[in-house]
N, CA, C and O atoms as a DFTB+ gen file, in Angstrom:
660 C
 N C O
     1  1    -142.573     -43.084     -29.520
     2  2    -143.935     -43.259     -29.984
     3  2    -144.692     -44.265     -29.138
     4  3    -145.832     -44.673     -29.361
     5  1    -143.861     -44.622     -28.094
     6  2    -144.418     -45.707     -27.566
     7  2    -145.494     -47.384     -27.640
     8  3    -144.916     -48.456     -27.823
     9  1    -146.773     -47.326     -27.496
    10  2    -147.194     -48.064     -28.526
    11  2    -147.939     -48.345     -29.568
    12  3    -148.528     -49.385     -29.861
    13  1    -147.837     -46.954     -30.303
    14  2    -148.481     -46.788     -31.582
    15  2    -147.242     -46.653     -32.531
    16  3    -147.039     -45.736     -33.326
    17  1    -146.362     -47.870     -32.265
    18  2    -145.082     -47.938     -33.404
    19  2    -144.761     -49.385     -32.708
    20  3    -144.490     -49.464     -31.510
    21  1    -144.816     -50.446     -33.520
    22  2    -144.035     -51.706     -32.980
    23  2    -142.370     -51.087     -33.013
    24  3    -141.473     -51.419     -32.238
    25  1    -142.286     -50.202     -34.032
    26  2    -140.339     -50.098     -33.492
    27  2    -140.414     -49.326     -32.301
    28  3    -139.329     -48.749     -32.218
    29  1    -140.904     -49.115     -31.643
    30  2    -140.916     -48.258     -30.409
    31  2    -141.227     -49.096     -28.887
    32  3    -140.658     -49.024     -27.798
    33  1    -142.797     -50.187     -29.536
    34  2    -142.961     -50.721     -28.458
    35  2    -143.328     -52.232     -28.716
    36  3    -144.446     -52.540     -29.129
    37  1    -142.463     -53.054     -28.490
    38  2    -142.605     -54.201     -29.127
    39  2    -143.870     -55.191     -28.369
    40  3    -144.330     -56.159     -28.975
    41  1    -144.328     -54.827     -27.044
    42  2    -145.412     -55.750     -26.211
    43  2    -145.973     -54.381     -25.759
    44  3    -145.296     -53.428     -25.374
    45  1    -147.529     -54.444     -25.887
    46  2    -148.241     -54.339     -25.192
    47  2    -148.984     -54.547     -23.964
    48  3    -149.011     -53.844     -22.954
    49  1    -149.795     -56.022     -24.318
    50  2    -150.512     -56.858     -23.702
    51  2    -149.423     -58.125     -23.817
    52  3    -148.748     -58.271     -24.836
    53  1    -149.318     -59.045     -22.644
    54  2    -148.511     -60.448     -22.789
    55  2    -150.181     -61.143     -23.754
    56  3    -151.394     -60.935     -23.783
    57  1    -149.365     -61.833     -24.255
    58  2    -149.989     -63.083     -25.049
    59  2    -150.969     -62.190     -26.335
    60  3    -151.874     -62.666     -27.020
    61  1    -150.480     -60.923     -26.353
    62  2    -151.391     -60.447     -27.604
    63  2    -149.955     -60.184     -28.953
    64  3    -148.739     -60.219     -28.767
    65  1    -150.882     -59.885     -30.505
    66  2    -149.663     -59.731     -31.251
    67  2    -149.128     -58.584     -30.773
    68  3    -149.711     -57.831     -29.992
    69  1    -147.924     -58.402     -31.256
    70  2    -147.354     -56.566     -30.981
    71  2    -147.938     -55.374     -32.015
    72  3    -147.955     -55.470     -33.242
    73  1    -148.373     -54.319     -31.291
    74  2    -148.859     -53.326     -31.881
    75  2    -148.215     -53.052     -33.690
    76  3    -147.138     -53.368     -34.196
    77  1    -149.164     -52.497     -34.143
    78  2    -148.936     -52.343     -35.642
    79  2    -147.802     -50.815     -35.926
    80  3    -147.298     -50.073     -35.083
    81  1    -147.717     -50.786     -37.241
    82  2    -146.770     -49.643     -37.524
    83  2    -147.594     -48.537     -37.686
    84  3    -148.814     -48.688     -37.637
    85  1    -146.932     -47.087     -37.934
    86  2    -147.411     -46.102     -38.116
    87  2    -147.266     -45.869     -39.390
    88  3    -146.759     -46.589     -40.250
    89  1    -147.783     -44.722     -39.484
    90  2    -147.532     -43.573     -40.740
    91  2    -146.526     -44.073     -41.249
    92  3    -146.307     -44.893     -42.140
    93  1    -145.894     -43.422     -40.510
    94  2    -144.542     -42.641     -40.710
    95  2    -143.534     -44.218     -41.202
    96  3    -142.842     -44.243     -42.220
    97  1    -143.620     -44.985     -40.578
    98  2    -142.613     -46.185     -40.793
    99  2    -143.210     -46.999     -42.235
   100  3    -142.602     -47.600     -43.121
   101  1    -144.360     -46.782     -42.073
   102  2    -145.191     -47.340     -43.832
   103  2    -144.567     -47.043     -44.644
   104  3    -144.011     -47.790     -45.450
   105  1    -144.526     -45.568     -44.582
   106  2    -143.798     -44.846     -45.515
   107  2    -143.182     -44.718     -45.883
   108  3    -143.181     -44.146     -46.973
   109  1    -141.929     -45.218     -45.179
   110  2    -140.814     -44.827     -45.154
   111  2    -140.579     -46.315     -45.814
   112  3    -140.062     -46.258     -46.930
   113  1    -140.871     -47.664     -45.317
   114  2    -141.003     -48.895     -45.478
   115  2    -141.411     -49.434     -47.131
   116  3    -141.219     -50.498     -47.719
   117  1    -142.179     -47.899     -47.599
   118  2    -142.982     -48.379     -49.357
   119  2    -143.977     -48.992     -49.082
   120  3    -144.349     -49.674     -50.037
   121  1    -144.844     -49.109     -47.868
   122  2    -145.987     -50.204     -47.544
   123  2    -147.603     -48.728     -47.645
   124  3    -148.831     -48.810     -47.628
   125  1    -146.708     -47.711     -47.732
   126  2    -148.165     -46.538     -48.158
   127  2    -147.726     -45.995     -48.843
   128  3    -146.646     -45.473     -48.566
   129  1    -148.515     -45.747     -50.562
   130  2    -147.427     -44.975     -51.174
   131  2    -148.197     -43.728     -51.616
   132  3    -149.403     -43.710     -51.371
   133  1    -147.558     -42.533     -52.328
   134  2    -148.059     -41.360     -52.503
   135  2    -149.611     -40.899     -52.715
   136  3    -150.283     -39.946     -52.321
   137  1    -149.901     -42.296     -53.714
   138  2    -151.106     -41.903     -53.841
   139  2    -152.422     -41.874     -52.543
   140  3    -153.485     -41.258     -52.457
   141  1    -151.825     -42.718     -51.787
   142  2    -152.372     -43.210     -50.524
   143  2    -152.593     -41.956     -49.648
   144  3    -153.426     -41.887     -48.744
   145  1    -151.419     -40.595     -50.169
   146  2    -151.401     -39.777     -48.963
   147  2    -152.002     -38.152     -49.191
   148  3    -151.257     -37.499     -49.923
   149  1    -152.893     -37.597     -48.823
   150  2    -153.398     -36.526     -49.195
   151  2    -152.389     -35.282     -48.465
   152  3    -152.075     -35.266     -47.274
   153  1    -151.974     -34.247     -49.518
   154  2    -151.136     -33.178     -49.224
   155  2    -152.179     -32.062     -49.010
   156  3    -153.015     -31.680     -49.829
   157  1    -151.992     -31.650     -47.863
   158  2    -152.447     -30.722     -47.800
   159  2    -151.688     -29.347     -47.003
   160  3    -150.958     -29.417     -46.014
   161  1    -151.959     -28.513     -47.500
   162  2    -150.318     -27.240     -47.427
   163  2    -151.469     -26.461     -46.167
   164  3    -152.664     -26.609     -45.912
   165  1    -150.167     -25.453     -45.507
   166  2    -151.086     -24.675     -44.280
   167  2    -152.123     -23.668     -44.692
   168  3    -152.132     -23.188     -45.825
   169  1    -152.882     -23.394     -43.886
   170  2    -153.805     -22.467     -44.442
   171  2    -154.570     -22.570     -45.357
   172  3    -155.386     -21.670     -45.553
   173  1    -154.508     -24.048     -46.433
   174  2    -156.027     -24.299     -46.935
   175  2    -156.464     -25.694     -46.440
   176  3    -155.843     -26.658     -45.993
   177  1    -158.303     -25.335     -46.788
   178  2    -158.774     -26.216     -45.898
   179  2    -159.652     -27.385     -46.691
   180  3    -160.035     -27.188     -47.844
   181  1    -159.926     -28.570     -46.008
   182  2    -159.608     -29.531     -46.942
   183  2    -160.575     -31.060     -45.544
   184  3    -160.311     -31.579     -44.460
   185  1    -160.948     -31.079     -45.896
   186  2    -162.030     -32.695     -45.088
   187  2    -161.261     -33.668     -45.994
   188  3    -160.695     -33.457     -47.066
   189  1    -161.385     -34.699     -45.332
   190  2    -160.845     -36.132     -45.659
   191  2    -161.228     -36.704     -45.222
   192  3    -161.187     -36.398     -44.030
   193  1    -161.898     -37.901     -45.453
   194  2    -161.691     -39.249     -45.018
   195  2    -160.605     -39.877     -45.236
   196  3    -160.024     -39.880     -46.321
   197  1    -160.097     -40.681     -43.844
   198  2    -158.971     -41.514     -43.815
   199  2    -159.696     -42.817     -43.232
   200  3    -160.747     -42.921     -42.599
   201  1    -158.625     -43.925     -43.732
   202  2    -159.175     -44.897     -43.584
   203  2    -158.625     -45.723     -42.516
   204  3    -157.766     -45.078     -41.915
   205  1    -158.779     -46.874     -42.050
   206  2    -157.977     -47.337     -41.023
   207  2    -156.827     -47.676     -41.152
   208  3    -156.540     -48.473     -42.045
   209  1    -155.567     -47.014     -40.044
   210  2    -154.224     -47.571     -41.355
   211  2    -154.341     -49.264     -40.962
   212  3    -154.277     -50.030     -41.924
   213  1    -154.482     -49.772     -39.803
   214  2    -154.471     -51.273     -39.909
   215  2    -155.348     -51.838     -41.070
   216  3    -155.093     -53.006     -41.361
   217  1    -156.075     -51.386     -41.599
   218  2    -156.452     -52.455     -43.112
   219  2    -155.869     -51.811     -44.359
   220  3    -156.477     -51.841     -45.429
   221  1    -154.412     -51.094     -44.179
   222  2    -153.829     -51.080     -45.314
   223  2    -154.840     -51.277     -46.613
   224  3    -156.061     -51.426     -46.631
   225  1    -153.844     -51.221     -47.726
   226  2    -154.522     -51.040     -49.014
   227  2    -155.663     -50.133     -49.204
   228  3    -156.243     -50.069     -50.287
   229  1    -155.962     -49.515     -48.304
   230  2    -156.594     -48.225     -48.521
   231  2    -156.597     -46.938     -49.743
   232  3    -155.539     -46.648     -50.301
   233  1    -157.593     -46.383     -50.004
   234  2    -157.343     -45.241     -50.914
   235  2    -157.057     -44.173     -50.137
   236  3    -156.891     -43.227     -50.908
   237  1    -156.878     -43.746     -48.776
   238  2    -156.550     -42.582     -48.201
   239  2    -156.190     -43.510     -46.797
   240  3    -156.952     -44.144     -46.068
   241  1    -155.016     -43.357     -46.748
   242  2    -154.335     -43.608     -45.181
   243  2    -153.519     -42.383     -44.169
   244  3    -153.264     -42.516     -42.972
   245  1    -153.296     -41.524     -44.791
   246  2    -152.734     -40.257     -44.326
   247  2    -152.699     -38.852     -44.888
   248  3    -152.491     -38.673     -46.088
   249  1    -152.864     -38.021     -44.189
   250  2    -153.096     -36.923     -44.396
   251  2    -151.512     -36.280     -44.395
   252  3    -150.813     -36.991     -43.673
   253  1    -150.759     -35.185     -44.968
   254  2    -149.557     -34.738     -44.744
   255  2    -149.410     -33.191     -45.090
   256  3    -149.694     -32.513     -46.077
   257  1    -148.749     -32.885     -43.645
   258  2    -149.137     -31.012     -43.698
   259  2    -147.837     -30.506     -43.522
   260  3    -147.374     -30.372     -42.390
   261  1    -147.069     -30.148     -44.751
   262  2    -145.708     -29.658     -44.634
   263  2    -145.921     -28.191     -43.771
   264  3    -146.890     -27.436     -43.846
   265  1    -144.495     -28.015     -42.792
   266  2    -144.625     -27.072     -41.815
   267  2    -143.304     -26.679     -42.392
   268  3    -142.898     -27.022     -43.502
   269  1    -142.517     -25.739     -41.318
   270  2    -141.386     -25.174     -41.773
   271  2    -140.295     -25.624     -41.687
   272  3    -139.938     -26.292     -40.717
   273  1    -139.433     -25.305     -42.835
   274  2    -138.431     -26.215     -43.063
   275  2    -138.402     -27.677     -43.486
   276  3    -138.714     -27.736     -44.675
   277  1    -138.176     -28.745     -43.032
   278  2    -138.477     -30.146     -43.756
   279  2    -139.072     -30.452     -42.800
   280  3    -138.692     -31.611     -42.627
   281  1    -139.946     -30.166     -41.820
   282  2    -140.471     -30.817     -41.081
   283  2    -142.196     -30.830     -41.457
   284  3    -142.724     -30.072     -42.271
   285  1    -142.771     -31.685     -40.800
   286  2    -144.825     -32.142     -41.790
   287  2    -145.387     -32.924     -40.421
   288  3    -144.785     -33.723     -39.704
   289  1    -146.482     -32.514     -40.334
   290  2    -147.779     -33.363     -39.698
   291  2    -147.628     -34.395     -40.582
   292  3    -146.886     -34.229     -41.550
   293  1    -148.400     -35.790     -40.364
   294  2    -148.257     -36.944     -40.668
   295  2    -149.893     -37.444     -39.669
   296  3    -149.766     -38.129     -38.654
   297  1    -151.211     -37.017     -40.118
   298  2    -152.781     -37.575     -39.343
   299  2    -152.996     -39.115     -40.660
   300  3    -153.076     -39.429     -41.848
   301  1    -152.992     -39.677     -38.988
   302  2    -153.765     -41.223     -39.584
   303  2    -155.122     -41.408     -38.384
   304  3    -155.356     -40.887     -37.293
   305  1    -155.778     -42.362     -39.184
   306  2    -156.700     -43.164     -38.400
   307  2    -156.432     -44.506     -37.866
   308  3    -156.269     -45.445     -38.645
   309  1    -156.352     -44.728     -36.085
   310  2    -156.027     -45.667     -35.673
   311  2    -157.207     -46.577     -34.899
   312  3    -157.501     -46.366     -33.722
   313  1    -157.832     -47.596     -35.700
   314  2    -158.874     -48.094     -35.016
   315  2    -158.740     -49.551     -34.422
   316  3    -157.713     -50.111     -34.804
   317  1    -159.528     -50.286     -33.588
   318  2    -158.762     -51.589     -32.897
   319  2    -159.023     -52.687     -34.053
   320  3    -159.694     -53.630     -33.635
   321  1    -158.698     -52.768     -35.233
   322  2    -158.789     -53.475     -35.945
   323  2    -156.969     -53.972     -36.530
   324  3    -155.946     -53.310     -36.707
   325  1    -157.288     -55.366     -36.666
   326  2    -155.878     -56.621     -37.325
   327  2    -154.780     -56.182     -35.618
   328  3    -155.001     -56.298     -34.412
   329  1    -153.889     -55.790     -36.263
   330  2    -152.745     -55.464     -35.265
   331  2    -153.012     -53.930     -34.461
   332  3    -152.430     -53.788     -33.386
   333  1    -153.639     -53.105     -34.826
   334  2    -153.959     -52.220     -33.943
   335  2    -155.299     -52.527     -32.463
   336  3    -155.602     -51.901     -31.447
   337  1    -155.667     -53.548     -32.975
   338  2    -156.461     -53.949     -32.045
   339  2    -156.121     -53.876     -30.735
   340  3    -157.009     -53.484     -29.978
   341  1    -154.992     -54.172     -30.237
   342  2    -154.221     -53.762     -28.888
   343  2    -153.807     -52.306     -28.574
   344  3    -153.240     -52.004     -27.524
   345  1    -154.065     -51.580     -29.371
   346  2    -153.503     -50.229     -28.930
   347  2    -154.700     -49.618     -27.992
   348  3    -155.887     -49.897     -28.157
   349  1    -154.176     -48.708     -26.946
   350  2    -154.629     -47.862     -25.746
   351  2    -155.807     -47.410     -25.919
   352  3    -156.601     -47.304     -24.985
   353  1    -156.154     -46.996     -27.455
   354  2    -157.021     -45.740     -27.617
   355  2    -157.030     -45.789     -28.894
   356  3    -156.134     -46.311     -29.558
   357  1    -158.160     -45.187     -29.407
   358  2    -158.647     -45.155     -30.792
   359  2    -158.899     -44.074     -31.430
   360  3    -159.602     -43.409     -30.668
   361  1    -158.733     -43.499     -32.400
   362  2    -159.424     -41.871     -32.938
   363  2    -157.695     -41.632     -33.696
   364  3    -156.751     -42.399     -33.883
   365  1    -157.925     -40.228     -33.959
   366  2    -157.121     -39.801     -34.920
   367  2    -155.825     -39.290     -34.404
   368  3    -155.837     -38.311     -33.657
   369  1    -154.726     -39.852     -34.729
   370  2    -153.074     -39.672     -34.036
   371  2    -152.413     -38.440     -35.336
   372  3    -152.477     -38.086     -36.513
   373  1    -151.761     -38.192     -33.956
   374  2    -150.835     -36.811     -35.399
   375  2    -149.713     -36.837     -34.914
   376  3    -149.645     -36.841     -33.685
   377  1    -148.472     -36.861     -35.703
   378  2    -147.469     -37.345     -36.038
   379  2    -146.491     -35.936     -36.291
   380  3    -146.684     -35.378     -37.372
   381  1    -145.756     -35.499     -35.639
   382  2    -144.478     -34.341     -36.018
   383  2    -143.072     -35.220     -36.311
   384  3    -142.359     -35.940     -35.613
   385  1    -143.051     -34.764     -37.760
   386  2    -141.667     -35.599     -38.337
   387  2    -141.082     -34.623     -38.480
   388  3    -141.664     -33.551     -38.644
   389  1    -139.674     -34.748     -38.455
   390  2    -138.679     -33.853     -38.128
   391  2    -137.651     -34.718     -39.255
   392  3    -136.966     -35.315     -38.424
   393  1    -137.216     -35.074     -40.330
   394  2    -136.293     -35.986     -40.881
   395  2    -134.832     -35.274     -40.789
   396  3    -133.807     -35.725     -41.301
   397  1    -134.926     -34.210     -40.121
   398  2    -133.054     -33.720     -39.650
   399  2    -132.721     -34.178     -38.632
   400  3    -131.531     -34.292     -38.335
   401  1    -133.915     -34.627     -37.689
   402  2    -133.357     -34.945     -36.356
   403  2    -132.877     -36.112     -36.408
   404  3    -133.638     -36.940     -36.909
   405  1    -131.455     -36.641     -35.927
   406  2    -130.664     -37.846     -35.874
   407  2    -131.849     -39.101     -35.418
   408  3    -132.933     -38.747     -34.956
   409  1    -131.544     -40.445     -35.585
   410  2    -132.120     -41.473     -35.345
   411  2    -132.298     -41.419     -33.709
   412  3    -131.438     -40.934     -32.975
   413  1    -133.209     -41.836     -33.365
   414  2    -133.606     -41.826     -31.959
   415  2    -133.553     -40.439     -30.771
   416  3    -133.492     -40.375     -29.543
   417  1    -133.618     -39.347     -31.982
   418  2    -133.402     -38.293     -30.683
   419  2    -134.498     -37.543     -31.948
   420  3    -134.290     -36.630     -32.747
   421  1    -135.207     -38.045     -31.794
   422  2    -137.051     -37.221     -32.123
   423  2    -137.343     -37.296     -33.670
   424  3    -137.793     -36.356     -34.325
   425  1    -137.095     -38.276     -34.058
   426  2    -137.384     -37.925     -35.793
   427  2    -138.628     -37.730     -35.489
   428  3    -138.961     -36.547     -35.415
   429  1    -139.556     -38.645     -35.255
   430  2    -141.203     -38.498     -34.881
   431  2    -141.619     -38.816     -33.760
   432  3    -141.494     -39.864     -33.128
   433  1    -142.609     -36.956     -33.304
   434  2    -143.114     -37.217     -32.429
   435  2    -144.280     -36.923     -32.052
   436  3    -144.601     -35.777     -32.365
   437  1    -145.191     -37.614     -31.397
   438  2    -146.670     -37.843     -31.074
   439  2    -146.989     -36.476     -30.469
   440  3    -146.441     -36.005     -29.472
   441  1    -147.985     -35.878     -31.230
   442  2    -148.764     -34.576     -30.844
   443  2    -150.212     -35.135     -30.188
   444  3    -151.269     -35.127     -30.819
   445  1    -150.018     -35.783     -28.343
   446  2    -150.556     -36.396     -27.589
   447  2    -151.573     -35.423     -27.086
   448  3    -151.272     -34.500     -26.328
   449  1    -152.795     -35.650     -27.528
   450  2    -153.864     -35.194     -27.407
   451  2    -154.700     -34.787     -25.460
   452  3    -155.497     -34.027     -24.909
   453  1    -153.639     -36.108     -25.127
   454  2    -153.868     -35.831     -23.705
   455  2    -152.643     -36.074     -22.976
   456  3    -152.503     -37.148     -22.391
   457  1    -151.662     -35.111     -22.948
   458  2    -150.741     -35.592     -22.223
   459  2    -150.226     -35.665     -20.444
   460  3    -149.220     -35.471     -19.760
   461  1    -151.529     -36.040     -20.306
   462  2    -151.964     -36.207     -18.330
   463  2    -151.693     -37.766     -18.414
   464  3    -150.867     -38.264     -17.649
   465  1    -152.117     -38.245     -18.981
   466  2    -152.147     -39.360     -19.379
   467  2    -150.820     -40.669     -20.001
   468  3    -150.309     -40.959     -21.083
   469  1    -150.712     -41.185     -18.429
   470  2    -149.600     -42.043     -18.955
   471  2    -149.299     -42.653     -20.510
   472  3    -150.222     -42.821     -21.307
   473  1    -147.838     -42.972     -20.845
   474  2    -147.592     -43.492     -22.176
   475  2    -148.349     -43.255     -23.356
   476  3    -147.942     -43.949     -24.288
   477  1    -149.311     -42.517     -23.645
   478  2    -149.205     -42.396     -24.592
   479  2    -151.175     -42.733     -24.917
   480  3    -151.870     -42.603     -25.925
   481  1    -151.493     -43.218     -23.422
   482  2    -152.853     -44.035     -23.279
   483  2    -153.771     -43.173     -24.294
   484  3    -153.834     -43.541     -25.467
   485  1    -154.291     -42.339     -23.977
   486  2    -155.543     -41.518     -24.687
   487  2    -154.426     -40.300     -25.689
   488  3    -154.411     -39.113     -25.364
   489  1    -153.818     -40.666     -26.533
   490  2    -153.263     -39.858     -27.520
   491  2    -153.725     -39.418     -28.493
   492  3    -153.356     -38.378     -29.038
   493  1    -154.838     -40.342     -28.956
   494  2    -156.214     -39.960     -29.680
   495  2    -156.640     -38.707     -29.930
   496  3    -156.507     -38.084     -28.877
   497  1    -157.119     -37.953     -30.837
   498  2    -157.976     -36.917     -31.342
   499  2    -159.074     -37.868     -31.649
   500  3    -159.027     -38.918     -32.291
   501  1    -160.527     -37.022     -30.791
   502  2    -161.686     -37.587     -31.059
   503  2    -162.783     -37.375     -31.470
   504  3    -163.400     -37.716     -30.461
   505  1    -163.586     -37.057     -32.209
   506  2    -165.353     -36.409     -32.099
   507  2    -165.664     -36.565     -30.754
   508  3    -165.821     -35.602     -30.003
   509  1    -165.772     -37.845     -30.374
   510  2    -166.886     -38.074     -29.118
   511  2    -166.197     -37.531     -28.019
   512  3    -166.950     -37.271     -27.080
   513  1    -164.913     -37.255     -27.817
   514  2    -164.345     -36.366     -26.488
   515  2    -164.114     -35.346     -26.459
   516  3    -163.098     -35.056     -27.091
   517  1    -164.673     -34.455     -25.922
   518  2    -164.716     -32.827     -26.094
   519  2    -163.164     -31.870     -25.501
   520  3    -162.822     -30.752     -25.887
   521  1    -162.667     -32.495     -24.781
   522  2    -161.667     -32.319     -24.543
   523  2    -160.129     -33.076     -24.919
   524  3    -158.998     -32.985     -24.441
   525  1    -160.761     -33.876     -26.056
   526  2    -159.957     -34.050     -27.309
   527  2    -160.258     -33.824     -28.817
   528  3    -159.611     -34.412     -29.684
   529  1    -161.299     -32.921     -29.112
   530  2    -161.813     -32.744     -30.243
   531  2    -161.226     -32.134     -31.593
   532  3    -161.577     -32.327     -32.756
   533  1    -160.082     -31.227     -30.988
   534  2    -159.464     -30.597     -31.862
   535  2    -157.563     -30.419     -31.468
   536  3    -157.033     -30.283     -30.365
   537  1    -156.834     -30.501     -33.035
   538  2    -155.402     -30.061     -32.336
   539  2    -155.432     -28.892     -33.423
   540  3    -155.897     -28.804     -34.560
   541  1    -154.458     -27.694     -32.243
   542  2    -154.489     -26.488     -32.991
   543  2    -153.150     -25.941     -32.683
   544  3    -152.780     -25.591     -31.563
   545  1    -152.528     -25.901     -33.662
   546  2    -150.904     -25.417     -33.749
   547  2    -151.219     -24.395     -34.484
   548  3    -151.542     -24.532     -35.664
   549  1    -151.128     -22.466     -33.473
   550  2    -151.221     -21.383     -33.945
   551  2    -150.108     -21.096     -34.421
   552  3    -150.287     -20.366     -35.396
   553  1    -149.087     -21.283     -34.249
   554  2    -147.560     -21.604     -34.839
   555  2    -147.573     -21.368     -36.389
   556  3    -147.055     -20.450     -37.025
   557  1    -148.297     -22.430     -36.823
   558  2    -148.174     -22.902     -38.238
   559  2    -149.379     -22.500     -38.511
   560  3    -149.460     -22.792     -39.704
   561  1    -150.685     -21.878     -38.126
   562  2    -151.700     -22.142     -38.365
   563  2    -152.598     -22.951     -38.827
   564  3    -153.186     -22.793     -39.897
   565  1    -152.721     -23.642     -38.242
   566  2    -153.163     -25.362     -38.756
   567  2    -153.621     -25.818     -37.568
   568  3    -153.000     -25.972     -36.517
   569  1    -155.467     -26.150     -37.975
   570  2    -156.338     -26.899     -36.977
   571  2    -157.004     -28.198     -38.025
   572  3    -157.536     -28.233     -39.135
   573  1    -156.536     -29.450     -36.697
   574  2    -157.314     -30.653     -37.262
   575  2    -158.303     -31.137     -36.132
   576  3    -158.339     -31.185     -34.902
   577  1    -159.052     -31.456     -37.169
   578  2    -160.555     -32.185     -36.325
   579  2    -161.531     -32.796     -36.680
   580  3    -162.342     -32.536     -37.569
   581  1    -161.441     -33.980     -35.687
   582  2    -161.914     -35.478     -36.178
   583  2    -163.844     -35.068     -36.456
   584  3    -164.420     -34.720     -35.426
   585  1    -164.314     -35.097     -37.158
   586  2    -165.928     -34.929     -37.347
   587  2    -166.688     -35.815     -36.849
   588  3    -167.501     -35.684     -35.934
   589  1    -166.325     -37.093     -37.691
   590  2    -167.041     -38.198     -37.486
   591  2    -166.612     -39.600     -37.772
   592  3    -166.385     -39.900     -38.944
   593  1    -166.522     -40.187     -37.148
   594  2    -166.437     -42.155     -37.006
   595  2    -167.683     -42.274     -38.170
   596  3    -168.806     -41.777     -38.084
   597  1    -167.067     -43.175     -39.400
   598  2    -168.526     -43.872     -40.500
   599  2    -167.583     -45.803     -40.567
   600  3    -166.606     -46.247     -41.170
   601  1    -168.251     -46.183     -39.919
   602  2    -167.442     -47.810     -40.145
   603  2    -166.193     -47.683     -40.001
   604  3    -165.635     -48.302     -40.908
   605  1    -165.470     -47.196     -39.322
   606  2    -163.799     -47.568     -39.043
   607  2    -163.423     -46.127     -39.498
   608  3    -162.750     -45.474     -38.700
   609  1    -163.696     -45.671     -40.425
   610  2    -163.283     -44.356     -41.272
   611  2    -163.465     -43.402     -40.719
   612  3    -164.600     -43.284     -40.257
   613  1    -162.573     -42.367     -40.504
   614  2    -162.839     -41.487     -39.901
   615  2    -163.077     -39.967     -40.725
   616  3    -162.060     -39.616     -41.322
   617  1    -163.893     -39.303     -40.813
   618  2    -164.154     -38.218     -41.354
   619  2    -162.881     -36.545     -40.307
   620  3    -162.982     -36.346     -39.096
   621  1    -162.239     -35.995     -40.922
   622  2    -161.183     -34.790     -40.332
   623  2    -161.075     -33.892     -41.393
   624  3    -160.742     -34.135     -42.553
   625  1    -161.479     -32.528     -40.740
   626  2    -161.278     -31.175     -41.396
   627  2    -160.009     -30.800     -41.065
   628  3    -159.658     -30.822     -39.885
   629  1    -159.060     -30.362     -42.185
   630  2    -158.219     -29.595     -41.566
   631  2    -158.299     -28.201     -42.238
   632  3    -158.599     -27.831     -43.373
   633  1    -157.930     -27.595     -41.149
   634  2    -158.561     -26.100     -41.518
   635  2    -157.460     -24.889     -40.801
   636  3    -156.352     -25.329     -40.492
   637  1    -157.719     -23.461     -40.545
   638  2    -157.031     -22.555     -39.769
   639  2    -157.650     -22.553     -38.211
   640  3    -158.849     -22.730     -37.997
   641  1    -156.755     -22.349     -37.255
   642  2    -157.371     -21.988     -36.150
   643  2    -158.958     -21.266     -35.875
   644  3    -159.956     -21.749     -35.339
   645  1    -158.748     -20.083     -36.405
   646  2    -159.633     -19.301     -36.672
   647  2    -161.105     -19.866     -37.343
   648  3    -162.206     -19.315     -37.347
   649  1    -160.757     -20.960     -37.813
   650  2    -162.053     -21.584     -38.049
   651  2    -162.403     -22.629     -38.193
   652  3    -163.020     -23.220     -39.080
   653  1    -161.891     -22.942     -37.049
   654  2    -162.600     -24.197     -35.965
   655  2    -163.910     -24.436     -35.506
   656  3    -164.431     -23.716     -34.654
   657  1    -164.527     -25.495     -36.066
   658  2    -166.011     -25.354     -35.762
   659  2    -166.379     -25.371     -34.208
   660  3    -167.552     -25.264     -33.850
């Protein structure tokens, strides 16, 4: 996950704090709990606001899209605010959890929005970048996409391929 997971990447920047946790480790941690997380199943469609996960205590911090078998999308909002403030890039991260896969050989992995792009830099889903505007896994049928930035919060449809604005 590189450094949008302090268990992944403990320094960023020298002399800054170390990057904040994800989703996925909140969760797992009891630091986001159910109510925090909006389910949403494939093929129906559903807008959310999510909130920033760095200011915790939120009423919506993650979005969660069970796929096949035990494996789920996991969309948060990552903005440079508290401990995310050091991270690469800002906008909406999506998360493939896999909980069969053994420890360190892929439980979760970053559905990198730009993967030209060293470590992990612009991994972001964005409104304002057109060539990060949308992720679309025809697989599962399942398209997410960031609408709009309102104060830290990010506004995301998730919807079918097929109807992608």
């Amino acid at each position: 996950m590189g450094p949008w997971d302090v268990m992944s990447s403990h320094l960023i920047k020298r002399d800054e704090p170390p990057p904040g946790l994800s989703s996925f480790t909140r969760i797992r941690l009891g630091w986001i709990s159910e109510s925090q997380v909006v389910l949403i199943t494939a093929g129906e469609e559903k807008r959310v606001v999510l909130e920033p996960l760095a200011k915790g205590g939120g009423t919506t911090l993650a979005v969660k899209i069970p796929l096949k078998g035990n494996t789920y999308l996991l969309v948060e909002n990552r903005q440079p605010i508290g401990y995310d403030r050091v991270m690469p890039d800002a906008g909406i991260l999506i998360l493939k959890v896999n909980p069969d896969a053994l420890e360190g050989a892929g439980t979760v992995r970053i559905m990198d929005a730009d993967p030209e792009s060293p470590h992990f830099a612009h991994a972001t889903f964005r409104p304002d970048r057109p060539q990060r505007s949308r992720f679309v896994d025809k697989e599962n049928q399942i398209a997410i996409v960031p609408l709009a930035l309102h104060d830290n919060n990010m506004e995301v449809l998730v919807t079918t391929p097929e109807k992608v604005p």
